[in-house]
C-alpha positions in Angstrom: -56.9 13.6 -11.2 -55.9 10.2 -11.3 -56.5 9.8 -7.6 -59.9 9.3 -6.1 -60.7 11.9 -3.8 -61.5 10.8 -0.1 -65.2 11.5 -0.5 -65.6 9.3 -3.9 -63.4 6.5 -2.1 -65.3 6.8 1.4 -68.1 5.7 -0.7 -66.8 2.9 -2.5 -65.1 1.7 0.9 -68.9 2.1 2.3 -70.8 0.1 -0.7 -68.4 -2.8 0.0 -69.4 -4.2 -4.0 -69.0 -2.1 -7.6 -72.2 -4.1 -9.3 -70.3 -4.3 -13.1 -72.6 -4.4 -16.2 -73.1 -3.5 -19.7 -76.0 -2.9 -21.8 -77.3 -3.5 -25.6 -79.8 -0.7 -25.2 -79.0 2.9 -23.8 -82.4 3.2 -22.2 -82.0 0.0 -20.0 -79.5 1.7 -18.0 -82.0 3.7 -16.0 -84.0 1.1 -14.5 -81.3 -1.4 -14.1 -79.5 1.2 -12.1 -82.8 1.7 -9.9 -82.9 -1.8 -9.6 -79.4 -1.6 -7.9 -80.1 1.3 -5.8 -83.3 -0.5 -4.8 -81.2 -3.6 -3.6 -78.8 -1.4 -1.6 -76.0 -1.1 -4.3 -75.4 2.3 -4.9 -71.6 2.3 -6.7 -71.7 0.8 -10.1 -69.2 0.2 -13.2 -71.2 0.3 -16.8 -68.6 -1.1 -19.0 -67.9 0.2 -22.6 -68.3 -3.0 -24.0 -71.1 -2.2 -26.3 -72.1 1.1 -28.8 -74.4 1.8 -26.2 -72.0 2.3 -23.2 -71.3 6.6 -23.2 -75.0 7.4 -24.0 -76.2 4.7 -21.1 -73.8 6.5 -18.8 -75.5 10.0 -19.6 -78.9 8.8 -19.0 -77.9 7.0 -15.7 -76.2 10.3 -14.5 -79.3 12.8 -15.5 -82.1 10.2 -14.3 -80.3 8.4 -10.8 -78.5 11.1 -9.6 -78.2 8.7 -6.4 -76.2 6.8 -8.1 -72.4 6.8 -8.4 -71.5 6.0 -12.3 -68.2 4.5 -12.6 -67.2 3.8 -16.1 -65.0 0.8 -17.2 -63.1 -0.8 -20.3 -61.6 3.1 -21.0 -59.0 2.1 -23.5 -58.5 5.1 -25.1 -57.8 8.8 -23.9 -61.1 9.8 -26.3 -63.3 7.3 -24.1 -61.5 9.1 -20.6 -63.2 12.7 -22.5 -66.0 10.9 -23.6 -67.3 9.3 -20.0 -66.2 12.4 -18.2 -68.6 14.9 -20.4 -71.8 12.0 -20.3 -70.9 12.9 -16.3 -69.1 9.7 -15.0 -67.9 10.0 -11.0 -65.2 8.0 -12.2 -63.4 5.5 -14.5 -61.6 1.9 -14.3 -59.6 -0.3 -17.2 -59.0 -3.7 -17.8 -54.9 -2.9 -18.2 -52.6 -0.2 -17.0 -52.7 2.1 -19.9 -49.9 5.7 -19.2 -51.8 7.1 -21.7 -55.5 6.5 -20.4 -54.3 7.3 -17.2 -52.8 11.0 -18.2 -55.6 11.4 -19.7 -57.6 10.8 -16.7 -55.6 13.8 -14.8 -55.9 16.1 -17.8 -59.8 15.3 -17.5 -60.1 15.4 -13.9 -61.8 12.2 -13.4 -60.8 9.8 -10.8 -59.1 6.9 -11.9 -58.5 3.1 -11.1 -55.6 1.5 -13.9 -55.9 -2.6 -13.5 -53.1 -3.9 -12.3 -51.9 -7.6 -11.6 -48.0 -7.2 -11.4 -45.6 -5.3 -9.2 -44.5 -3.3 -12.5 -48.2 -2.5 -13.1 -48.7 -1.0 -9.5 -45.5 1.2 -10.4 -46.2 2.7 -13.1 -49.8 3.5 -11.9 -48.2 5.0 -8.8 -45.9 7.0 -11.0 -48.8 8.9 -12.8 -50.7 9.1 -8.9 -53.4 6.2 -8.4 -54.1 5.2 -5.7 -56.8 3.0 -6.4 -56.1 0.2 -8.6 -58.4 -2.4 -10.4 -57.0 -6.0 -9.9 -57.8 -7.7 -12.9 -58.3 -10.5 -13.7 -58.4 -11.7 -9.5 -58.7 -15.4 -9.1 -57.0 -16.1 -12.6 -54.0 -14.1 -11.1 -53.6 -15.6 -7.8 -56.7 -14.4 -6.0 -55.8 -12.5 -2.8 -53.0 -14.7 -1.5 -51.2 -13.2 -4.7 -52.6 -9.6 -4.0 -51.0 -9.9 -0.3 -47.9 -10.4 -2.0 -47.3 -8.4 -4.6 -48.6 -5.6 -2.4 -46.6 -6.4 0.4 -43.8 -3.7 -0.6 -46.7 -1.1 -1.4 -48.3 -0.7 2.0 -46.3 1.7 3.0 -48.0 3.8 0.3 -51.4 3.3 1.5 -52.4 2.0 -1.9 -56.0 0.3 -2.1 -57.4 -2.5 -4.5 -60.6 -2.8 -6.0 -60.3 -7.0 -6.9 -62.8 -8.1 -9.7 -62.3 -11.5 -12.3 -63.8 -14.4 -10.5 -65.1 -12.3 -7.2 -68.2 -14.1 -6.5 -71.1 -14.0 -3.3 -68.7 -17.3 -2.2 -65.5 -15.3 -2.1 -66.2 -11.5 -1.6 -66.2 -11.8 2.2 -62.9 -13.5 1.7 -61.4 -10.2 -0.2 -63.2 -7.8 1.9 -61.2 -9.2 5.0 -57.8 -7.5 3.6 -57.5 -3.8 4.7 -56.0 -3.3 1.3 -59.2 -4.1 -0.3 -61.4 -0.9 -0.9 -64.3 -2.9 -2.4 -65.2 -5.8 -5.1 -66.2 -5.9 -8.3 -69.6 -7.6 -8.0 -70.3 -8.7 -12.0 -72.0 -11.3 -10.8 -74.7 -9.7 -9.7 -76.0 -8.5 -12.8 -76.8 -11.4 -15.3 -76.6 -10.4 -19.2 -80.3 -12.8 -19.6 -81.8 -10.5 -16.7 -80.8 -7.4 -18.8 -82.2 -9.1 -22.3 -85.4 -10.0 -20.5 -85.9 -6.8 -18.8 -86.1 -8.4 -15.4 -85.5 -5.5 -13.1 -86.8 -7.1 -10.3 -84.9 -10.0 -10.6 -82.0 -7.9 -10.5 -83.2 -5.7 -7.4 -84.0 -9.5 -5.6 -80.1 -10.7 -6.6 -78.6 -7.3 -5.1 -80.8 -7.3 -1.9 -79.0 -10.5 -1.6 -75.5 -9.7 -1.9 -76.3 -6.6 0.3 -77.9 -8.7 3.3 -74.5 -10.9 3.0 -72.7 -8.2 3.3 -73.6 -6.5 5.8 -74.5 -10.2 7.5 -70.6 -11.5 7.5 -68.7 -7.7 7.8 -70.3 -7.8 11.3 -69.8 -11.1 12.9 
């Protein structure tokens, strides 16, 4: 299942913001993720940037079940097996990997390829996304280059998920396109919050981005 079923993208289309972290530690997963959830961000992407990523996902699915775990950096079909056993709702790359990707259907676990070219967007529609990760954003144009290169697409309903460079100053910006499904808010979480354990810090920062939020998608 490469495609994210309606539920699963209802959800990220409702959350507005994907918070996007990683951590050192395994167990700091839990209470950063109930951090989140306290702040009103309830979608997030724990990246498998560090030896701690699949056993960090396992924890967050058994101990915040209100949670919904998206994975990120899958490079490798092994990772896509890995995240789907520690119980990931769903996974994301940097790139637009065939491979990953097949191996995303095979598994059963939603999918979002990044994408930042017309060819990318293909080949991911080839293998069934229909969610894709733009990646890197602003480096790549920002979201006048999005409305372009998926100009041809939108009569394929496709939906982006824009993080690189999405910030609190420019996320109401990419919400305002009805191709965007939500951002990737890596902002929010800040890697000296994680090392100092400051969960409440990191509660206050995603109280703020939700306030904003719901603030400028209703003027």
């Amino acid at each position: 299942m490469a495609a994210f079923p309606p539920a699963l993208l209802s959800r990220l289309e409702k959350s507005r913001v994907v918070a996007g972290f990683s951590v050192e530690a395994p167990e700091d997963a839990v209470p950063l993720a109930e951090a989140l959830l306290q702040g009103g961000i309830d979608v997030i992407e724990l990246t498998l940037r560090t030896k701690a990523g699949i056993e960090a996902v396992a924890l967050v699915h058994e101990k915040v079940p209100d949670i919904c775990a998206g994975v990120g950096t899958i490079l490798t079909p092994e990772q896509v097996l890995a995240v789907k056993q520690a119980g990931a709702d769903f996974g994301v790359s940097p790139g637009m990997n065939p491979r990953v990707v097949k191996a995303s259907v095979e598994a059963d676990l939603p999918f979002a390829p990044g994408i930042c070219t017309p060819s990318d967007i293909e080949s991911a529609v080839e293998l069934g996304c229909q969610l894709l990760k733009y990646f890197p954003a602003e480096s790549s144009g920002g979201l006048n280059h999005l409305r372009s290169m998926g100009a041809p697409y939108k009569h394929l309903g496709l939906r982006y998920f824009p993080l690189g460079g999405v910030n609190a100053a420019n996320m109401l910006e990419y919400l305002s396109e009805p191709m965007v499904a939500a951002v990737g808010g890596s902002w929010i979480v800040q890697p000296d919050l994680v090392k100092n354990k400051d969960w409440s810090a990191i509660r206050d920062r995603a109280t703020a981005v939700r306030k904003a939020l719901d603030a400028g998608l209703t003027t």
